[in-house]
C-alpha positions in Angstrom: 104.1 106.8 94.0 105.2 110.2 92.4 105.4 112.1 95.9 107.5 109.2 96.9 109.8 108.8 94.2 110.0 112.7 94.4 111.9 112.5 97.8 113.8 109.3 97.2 115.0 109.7 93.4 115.9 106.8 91.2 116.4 103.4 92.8 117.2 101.7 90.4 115.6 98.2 90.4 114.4 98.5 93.7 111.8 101.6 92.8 108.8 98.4 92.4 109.5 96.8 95.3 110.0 100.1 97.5 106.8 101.2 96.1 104.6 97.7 96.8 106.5 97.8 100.6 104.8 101.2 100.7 101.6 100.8 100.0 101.3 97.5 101.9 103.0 99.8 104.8 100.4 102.9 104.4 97.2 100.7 104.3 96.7 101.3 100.9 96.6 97.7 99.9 94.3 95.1 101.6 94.1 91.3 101.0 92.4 90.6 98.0 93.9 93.6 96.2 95.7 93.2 93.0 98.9 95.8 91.7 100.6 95.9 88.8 104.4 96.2 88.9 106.0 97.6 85.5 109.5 98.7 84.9 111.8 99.4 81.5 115.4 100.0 81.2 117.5 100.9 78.2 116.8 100.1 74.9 113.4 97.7 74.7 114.0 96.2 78.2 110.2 96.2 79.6 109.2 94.1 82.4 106.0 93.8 84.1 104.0 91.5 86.9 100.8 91.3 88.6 101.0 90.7 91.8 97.8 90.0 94.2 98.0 90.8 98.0 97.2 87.6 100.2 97.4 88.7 103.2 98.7 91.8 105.4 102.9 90.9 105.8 104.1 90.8 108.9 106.9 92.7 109.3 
């Protein structure tokens, strides 16, 4: 997600979810895959989730 990131720049809160839309978009998830989505913000603000890929979206 660097190379990605690298073009786009900070998103703010939306830099997980822009990353998990791009690898369900590039193919590089597949159902049965599971990611893990972390972020941190100022101070001790961590946050974190696993998230498991059911099935290809359909958008």
């Amino acid at each position: 997600m660097l190379d990605l990131g690298r073009t786009l720049g900070h998103l703010g809160a939306c830099d997980q979810f822009l990353s998990l839309t791009h690898l369900l978009d590039s193919g590089a998830l597949a159902p049965g895959d599971h990611v893990l989505l972390t972020g941190n913000g100022a101070g001790i603000s961590l946050a974190a989730a696993v998230v498991e890929v059911l099935e290809h979206p359909a958008w």
